[in-house]
C-alpha positions in Angstrom: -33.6 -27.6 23.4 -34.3 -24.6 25.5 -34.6 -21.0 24.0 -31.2 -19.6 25.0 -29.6 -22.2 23.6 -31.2 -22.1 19.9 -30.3 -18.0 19.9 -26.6 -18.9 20.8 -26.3 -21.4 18.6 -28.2 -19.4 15.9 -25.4 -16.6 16.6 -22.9 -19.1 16.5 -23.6 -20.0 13.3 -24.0 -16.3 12.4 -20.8 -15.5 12.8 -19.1 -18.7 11.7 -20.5 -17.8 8.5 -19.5 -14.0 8.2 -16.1 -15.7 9.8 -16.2 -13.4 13.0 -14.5 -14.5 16.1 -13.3 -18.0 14.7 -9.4 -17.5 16.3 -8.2 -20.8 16.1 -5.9 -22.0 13.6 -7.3 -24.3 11.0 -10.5 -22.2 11.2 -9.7 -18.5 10.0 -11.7 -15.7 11.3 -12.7 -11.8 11.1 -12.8 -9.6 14.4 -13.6 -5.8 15.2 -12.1 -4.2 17.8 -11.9 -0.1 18.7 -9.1 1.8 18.6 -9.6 5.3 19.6 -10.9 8.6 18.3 -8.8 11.2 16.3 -8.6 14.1 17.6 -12.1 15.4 15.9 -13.8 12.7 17.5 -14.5 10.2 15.3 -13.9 6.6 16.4 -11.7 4.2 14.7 -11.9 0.6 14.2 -9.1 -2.3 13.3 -10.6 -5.5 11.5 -8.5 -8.5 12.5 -8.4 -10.9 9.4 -6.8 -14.3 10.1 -6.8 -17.4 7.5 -6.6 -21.3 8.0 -2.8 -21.5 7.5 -2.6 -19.0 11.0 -1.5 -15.9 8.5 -2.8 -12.6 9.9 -3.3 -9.0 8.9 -4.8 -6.3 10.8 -6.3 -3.6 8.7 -7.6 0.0 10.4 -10.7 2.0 9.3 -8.0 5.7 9.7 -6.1 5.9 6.3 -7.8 2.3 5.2 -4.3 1.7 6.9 -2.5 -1.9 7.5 -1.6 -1.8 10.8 0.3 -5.8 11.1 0.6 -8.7 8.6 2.0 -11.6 10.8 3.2 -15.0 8.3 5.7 -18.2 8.8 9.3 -18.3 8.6 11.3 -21.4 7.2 11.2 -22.8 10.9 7.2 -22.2 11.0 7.7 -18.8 13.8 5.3 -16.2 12.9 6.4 -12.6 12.1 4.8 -9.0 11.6 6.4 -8.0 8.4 4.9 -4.3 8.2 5.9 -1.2 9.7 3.3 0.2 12.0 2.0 1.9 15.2 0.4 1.0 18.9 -1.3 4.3 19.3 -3.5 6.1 16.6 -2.5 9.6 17.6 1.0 8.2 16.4 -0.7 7.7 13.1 -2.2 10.9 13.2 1.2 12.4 13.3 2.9 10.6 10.9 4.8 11.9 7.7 5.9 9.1 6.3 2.7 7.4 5.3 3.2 4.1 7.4 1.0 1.0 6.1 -2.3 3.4 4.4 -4.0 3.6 1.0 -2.8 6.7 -0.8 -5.0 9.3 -3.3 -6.8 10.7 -4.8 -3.2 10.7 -6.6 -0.4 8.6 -5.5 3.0 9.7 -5.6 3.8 13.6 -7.1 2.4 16.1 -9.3 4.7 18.7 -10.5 4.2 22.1 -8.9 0.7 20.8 -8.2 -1.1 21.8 -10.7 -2.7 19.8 -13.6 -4.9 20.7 -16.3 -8.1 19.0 -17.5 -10.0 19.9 -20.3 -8.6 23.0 -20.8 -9.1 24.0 -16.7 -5.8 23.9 -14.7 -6.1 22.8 -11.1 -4.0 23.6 -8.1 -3.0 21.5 -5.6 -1.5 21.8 -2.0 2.1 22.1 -2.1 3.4 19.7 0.6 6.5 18.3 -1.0 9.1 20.9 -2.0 7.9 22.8 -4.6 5.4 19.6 -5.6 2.2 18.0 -4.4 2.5 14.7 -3.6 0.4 11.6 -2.1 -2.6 13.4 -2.7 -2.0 16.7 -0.5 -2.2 17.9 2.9 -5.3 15.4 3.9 -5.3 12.9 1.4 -7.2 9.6 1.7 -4.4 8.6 4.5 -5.7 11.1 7.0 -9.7 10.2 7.0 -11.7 7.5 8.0 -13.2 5.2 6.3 -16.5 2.7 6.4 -16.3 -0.4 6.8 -18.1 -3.7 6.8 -16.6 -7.3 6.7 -17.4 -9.7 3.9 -18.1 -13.7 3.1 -15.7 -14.4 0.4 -14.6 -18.3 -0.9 -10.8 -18.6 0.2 -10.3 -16.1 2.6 -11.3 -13.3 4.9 -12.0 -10.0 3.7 -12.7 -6.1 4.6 -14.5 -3.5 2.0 -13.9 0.2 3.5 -15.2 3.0 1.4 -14.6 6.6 1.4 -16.1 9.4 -0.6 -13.9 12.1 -1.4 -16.1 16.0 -2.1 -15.7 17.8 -5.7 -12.7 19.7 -4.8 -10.7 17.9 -2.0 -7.4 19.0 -1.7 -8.4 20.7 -5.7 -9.4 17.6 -7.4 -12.6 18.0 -9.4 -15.5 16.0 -8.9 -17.1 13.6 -6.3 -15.2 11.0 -5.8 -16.4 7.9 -4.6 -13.3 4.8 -3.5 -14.0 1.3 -2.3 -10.8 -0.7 -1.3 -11.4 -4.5 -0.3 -8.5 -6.1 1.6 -8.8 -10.0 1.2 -6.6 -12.4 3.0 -7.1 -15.7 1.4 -6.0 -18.7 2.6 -3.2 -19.3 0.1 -0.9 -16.6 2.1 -2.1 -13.5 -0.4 -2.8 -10.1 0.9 -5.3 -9.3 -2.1 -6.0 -5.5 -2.4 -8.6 -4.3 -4.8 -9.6 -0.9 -5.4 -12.4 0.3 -7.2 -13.4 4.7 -8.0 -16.3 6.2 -9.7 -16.4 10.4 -10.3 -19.5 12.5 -11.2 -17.6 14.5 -13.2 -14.2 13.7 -15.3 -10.9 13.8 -13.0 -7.8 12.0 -12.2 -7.3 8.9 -9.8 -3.9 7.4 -8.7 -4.4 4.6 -5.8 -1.7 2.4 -4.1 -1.1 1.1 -0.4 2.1 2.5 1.5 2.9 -0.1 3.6 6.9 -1.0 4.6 8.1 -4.2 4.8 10.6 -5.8 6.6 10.3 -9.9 6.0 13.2 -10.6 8.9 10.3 -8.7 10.9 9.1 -5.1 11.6 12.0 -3.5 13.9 14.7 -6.2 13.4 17.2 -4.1 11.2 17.9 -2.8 8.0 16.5 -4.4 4.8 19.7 -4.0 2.9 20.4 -7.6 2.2 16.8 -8.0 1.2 17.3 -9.5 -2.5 14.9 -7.9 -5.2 13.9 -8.6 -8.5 11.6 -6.6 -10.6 9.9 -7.2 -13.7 11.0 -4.2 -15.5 13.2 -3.4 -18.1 12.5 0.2 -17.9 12.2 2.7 -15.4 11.8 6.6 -15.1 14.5 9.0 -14.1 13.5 12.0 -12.4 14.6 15.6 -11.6 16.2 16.7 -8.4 12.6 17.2 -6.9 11.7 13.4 -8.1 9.1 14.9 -11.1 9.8 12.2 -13.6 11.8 13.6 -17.0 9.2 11.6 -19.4 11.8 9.6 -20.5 11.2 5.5 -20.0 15.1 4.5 -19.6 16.6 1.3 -19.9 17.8 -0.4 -16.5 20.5 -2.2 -18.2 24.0 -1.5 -17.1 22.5 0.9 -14.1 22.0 0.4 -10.7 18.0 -0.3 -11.3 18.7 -3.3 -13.1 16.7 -5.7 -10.7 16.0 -8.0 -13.9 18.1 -10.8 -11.5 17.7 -11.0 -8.1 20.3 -8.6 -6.3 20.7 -7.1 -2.5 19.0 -4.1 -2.4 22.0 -2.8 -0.5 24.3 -4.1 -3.3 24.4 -0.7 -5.5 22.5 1.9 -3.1 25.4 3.9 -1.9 26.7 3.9 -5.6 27.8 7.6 -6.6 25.0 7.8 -9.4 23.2 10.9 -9.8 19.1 9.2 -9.5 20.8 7.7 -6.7 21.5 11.2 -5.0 18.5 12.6 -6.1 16.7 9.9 -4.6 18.9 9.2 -1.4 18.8 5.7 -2.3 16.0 4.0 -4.3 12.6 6.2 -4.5 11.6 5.2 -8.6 9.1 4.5 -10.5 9.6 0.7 -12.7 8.0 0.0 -16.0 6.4 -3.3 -15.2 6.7 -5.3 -18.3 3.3 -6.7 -19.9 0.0 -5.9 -20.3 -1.9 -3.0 -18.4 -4.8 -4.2 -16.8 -3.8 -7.6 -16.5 -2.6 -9.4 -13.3 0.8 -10.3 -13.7 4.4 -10.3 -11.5 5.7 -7.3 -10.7 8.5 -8.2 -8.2 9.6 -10.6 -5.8 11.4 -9.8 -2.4 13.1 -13.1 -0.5 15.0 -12.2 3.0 18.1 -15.1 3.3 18.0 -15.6 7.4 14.1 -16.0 7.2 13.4 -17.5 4.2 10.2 -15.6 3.7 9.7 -14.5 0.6 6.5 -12.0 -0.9 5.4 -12.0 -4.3 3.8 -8.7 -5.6 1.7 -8.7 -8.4 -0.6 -6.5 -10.5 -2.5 -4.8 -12.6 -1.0 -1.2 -12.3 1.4 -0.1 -15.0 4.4 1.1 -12.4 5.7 0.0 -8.8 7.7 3.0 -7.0 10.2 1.1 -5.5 11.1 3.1 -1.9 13.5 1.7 0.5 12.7 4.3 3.4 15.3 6.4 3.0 13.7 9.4 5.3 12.7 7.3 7.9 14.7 9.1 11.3 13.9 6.3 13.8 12.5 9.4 15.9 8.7 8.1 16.2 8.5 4.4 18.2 7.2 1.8 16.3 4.9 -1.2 17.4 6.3 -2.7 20.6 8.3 0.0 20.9 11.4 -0.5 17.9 12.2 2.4 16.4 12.1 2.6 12.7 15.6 4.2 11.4 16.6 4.8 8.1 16.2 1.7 5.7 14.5 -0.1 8.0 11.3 -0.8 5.6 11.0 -0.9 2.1 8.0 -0.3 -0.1 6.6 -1.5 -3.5 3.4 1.0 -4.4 1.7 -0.6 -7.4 0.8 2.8 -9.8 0.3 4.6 -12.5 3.4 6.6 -12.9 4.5 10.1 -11.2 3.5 12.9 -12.5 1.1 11.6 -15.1 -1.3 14.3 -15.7 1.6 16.4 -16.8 3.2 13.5 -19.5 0.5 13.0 -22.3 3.0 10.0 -23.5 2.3 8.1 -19.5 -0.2 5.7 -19.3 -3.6 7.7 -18.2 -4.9 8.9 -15.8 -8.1 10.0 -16.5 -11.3 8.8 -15.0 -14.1 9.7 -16.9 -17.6 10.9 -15.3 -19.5 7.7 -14.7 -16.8 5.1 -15.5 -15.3 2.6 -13.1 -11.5 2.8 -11.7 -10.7 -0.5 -11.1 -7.1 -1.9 -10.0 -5.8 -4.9 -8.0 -2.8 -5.8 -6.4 -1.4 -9.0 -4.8 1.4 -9.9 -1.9 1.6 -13.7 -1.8 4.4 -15.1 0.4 5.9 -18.5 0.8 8.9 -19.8 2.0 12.4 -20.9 0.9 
């Protein structure tokens, strides 16, 4: 065997066993391509992760962002079921946080300010009179490093960030890994994992907007949603949770059986109007820590139907009630109001500020860990 041949075929089996280039079906595979530089010059990469069912998602090193998640129909036609973008400078402009991961802290912090250990620190104000999803460049606006990994079952991206003692006014280093595994049971698997050098608070989720009759093709009103909550938390008129844990029974959060998300949202209920539609945080029943259901979404003409579960204590369920249609989505669809809906796996809004939430607090030299899982299937 000549020399050429031995170094392709050791390459060959190089990649086959980090799963790079391996496209066809049957086979899964993991692929890097470029796409573009933000406007400070830094170049950004999408990993291509594709399993041995034909299942796809395409994950971006700006905002550790899912960019497409393509899986079957009842009649075997594959869909993208996220919201995205064909051009990074679209990303670079966006407001409504299409498809990244979200911190230091997820969701809003009242008047942005929180006090630690008898310190109070201010946050940018860049929601009303409140901080939210982690300021005015939060983990959605950098770029991250990544690498691909050899997992059993799937394919698999690890893009890690570290975040300076007093980004955007949190306290202490910061250092956030965030592994996106597609395994080839159908799952998007994402786990995040945070250490601090000194104590602080962490909130992580992923933003992404789904659509399961396909990114683009209409509104997701007759989407049909159940959550596993018998609680949720009401907020003010600026969405800053009350502290109260209310029952969903006999109110239009009551997603205990599967119902249309469009069967109560124009009701004439005051969370409602505060909200413009749903934008709450659900008690997820069981265990904190512990991966367990948190909801499940199936789309009638379709049949595709996504599983989310987790270990977080909350899911902010959004149905994309601010979204204008004004910026072109992938392939060109616009994305108007309702169009997406999202399910952020969290600790609650607002935390820092309501001793009586779950915590918060990640002390100097201990490990944030969370995971959360989208299966789909079929029906």
């Amino acid at each position: 065997m000549g020399t050429n041949r031995k170094l392709t075929l050791c390459l060959l089996c190089l990649a086959a066993s980090l799963g790079l280039g391996a496209r066809a079906e049957g086979k899964g595979g993991l692929e890097r391509e470029a796409f573009g530089r933000t406007k400070g010059g830094q170049a950004v990469e999408i990993y291509t992760l594709k399993n041995r069912r034909g299942a796809e998602a395409r994950v971006m090193t700006y905002g550790a962002t899912v960019v497409s998640l393509k899986v079957r129909d009842r009649a075997d036609r594959f869909e993208d079921v996220v919201l995205g973008f064909d051009r990074l400078e679209t990303y670079e402009a966006d407001t409504h946080f299409i498809g990244p991961v979200i911190g230091r802290y997820a969701n809003r912090i009242a008047r942005g300010r929180f006090t630690l250990h008898g310190v109070e620190y201010r946050l940018a104000i860049n929601n009303g009179e409140n901080h939210l999803h982690g300021g005015l460049r939060g983990f959605d606006k950098v770029v991250w490093q990544a690498r691909p990994l050899n997992v059993r079952g799937g394919r698999a991206v690890e893009l890690t960030y570290v975040s300076a003692d007093g980004e955007e006014g949190y306290p202490g280093t910061l250092s956030v890994r965030v592994t996106y595994t597609l395994t080839d049971a159908d799952e998007l698997r994402i786990d995040y994992a945070a250490t601090s050098d000194r104590d602080t608070v962490v909130n992580l989720t992923n933003h992404s907007y789904f659509n399961l009759a396909g990114h683009g093709n209409g509104d997701i009103l007759g989407h049909r949603l159940s959550i596993n909550a018998d609680r949720f938390t009401p907020t003010d008129a600026g969405s800053i949770p009350t502290g109260e844990l209310r029952p969903v029974r006999g109110t239009p959060f009551d997603f205990t059986r599967e119902t249309a998300l469009g069967a109560r949202i124009e009701q004439d209920e005051e969370q409602l109007r505060f909200g413009s539609g749903y934008d709450h945080n659900f008690v997820i029943r069981g265990r904190v820590g512990r991966l367990r259901p948190a909801a499940r979404v199936a789309e009638p003409a379709s049949g595709r139907v996504m599983e989310v579960w987790t270990t977080e204590p909350g899911m902010q369920l959004y149905t994309g009630n601010f979204l204008e249609g004004t910026a072109d989505g992938k392939g060109g669809k616009p994305y108007r109001r309702r169009y997406g809906f999202c399910l952020e796996t969290q600790h609650f809004p607002d935390s820092p500020n309501h001793p009586d939430f779950p915590s918060t607090l990640l002390r100097k030299g201990a490990r944030f860990r969370s995971t959360t899982v989208y299966k789909f299937s079929r029906q």
